[in-house]
N, C-alpha and C positions, 0 to 999 in steps of 0.2 A: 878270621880277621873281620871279616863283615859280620859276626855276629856279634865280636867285642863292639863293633862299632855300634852295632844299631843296640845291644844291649847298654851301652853306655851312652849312646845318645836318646834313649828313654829317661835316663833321669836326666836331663835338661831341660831348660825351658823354653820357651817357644822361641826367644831374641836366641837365645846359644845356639839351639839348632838350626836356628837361620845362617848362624856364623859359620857352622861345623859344617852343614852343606857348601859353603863357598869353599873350605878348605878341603872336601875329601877328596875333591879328584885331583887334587895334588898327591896327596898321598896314596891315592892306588895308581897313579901312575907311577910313582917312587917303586912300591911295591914290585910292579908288573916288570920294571927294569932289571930288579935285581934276579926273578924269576928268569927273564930270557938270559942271565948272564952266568947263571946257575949251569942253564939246558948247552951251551955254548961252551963249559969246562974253564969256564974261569972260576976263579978264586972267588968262593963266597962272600961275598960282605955282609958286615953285622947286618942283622937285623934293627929297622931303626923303631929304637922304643918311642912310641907313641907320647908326645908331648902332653902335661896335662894343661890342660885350655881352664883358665880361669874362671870363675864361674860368672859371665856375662853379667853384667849390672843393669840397673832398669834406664839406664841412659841410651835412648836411642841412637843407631846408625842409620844415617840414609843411606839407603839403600838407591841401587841406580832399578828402578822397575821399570819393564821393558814397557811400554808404553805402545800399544799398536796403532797403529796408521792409519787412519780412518780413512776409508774409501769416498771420497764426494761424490753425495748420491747424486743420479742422474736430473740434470735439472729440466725439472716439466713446465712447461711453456702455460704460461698462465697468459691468458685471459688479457686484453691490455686494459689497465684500469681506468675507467671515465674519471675524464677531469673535471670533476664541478666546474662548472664557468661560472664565475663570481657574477654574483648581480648586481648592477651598478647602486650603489645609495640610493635610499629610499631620500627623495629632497625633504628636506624640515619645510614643512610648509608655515611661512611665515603670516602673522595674522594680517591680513586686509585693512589697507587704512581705509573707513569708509568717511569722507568727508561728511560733517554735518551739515544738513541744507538749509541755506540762506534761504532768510523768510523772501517769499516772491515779490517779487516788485509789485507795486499797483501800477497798471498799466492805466495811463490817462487815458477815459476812452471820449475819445475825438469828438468834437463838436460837429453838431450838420449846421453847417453854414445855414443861415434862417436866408432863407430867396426873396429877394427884394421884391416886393408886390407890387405887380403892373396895374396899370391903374386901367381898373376896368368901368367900359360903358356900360351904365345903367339902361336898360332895355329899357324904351318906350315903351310901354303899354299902347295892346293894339288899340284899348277904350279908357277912355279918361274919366268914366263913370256907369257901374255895374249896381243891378239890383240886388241886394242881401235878405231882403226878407218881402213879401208879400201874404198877409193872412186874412181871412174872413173873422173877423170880430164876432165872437158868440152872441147870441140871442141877447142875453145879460146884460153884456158889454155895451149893447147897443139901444139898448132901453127898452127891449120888447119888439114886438112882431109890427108894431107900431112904431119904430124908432128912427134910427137917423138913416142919412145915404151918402157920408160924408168921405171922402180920403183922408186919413190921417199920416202925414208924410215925414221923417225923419232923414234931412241930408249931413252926413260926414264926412271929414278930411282921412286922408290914408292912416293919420297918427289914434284915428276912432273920435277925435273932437267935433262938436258943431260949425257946421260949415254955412255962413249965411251969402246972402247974394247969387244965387245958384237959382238958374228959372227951369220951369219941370213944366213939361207940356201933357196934358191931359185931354187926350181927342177918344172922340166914338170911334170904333173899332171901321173903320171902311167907311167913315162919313164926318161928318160937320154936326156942328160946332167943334172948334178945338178952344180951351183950357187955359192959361197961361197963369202958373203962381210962381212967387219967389220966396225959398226959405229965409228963415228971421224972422216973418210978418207976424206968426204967433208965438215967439219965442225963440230963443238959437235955433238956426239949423231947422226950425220945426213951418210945416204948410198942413193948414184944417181948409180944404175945400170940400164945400157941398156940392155936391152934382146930381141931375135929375135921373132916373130910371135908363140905364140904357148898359151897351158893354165896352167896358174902357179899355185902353192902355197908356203906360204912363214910358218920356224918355224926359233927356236933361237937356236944353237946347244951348244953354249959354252958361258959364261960370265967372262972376266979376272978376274974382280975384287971379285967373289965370292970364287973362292979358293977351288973348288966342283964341280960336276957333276950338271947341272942345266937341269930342265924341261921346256916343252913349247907347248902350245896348238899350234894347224896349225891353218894357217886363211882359208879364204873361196875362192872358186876358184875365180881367175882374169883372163880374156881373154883379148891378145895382138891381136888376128889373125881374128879367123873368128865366128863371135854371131851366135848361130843358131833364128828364128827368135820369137822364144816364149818370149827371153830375150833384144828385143828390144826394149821396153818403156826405160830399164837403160841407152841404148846411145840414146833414143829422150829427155830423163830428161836433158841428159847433152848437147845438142844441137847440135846432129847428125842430118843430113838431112834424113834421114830412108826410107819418100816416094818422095825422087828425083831419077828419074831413072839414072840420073847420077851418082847416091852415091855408093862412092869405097871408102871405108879407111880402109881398110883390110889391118892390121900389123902394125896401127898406133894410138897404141891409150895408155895410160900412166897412173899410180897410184901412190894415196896417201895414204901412210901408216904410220900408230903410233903403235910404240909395247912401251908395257910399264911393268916394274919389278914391282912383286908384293910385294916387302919389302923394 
């Protein structure tokens, strides 16, 4: 019996004897029953002829396939996963209003109060008339070794003009005779006094035009007569023969003078 079967489930095809497997053990249990009923002395029963089974078409059966049960594998402990911490937005950085600069003011710059000017005293002068010039006339000038012995005298106001009416006193140094002229007599401001051999000095004693007592420095000595010889360079400057043994000019020799007012 099992070899009709398996010999005739050879020519089947793979769907049939998928089929013929779901049906044989129906039928060897059929079988098996009639065997125990056999051994048991009951009455035979046919033999059941073997149905012939169609020959399976290529239209599938679903089939119930056992489908096993998948064991849930054991679950391993993972790790806990880091949570990114979000980063906050990057800001749009928005562009700068940069204001345009206002042209700068012009700053007024401040006036200095101009200081009202006090009215200031004009210093007296300690002298109301000072000598500006005193010189020895050169040889030349004076007409020779043989020439004059005269004061040539020029007096001036503060502004440098000629100043007439002005009296100049002209004394021997520590003695008598004293001198008395007034500028104008030869010209503005101008006195040509002759004087004899001797050593002068000259001051101002009186000034018409001032109206007051006036003051007046003396000038420095002047020698008409005789140089002693320490003071000789002043008549080789002016072009005295000094080392001619011939040289006489003793009592001949002439000055230029300027007095001048101090206001």
């Amino acid at each position: 019996m099992i070899l009709v079967r398996l010999a005739f489930s050879s020519h089947l095809s793979h769907r049939s004897r998928s089929a013929l497997q779901r049906i044989a053990p129906v039928a060897v249990g059929v079988v098996l029953s009639g065997v125990l009923l056999v051994g048991c002395g009951a009455a035979p029963t046919p033999t059941a002829t073997p149905t012939r089974i169609p020959k399976a078409t290529n239209t599938p059966t679903p089939t119930d396939t056992l489908t096993p049960t998948p064991i849930p594998p054991t679950a391993t402990a993972l790790p806990p996963t880091a949570t990114a911490t979000p980063l906050p937005p990057t800001p749009t950085v928005l562009p700068t209003y940069t204001p345009t600069p206002a042209p700068p003011t012009k700053t007024a710059t401040p006036r200095v109060p101009t200081a009202t000017p006090l009215p200031t005293n004009t210093p007296t002068p300690s002298l109301d008339f000072v000598f500006t010039r005193a010189r020895l006339l050169s040889m030349q000038e004076n007409g020779g070794c043989r020439g004059n012995h005269n004061f040539y005298i020029t007096v001036l106001d503060g502004a440098g003009n000629p100043l007439n009416g002005v009296t100049v006193e002209i004394f021997w140094d520590g003695a008598n005779p004293t001198i008395k002229a007034i500028s104008g007599s030869k010209g503005p401001g101008k006195i040509d006094q002759p004087v004899q051999p001797g050593d002068f000095r000259l001051r101002v004693t009186n000034d018409a035009g001032a109206g007051r007592a006036v003051s007046s420095e003396r000038s420095r000595l002047m020698r008409t007569g005789n140089w002693p010889q320490s003071e000789w360079d002043e008549l080789k400057n002016a072009g005295y023969p000094i080392n001619d043994p011939s040289f006489y000019c003793w009592g001949h020799y002439s000055w230029d003078v300027e007095i001048r007012r101090t206001w």
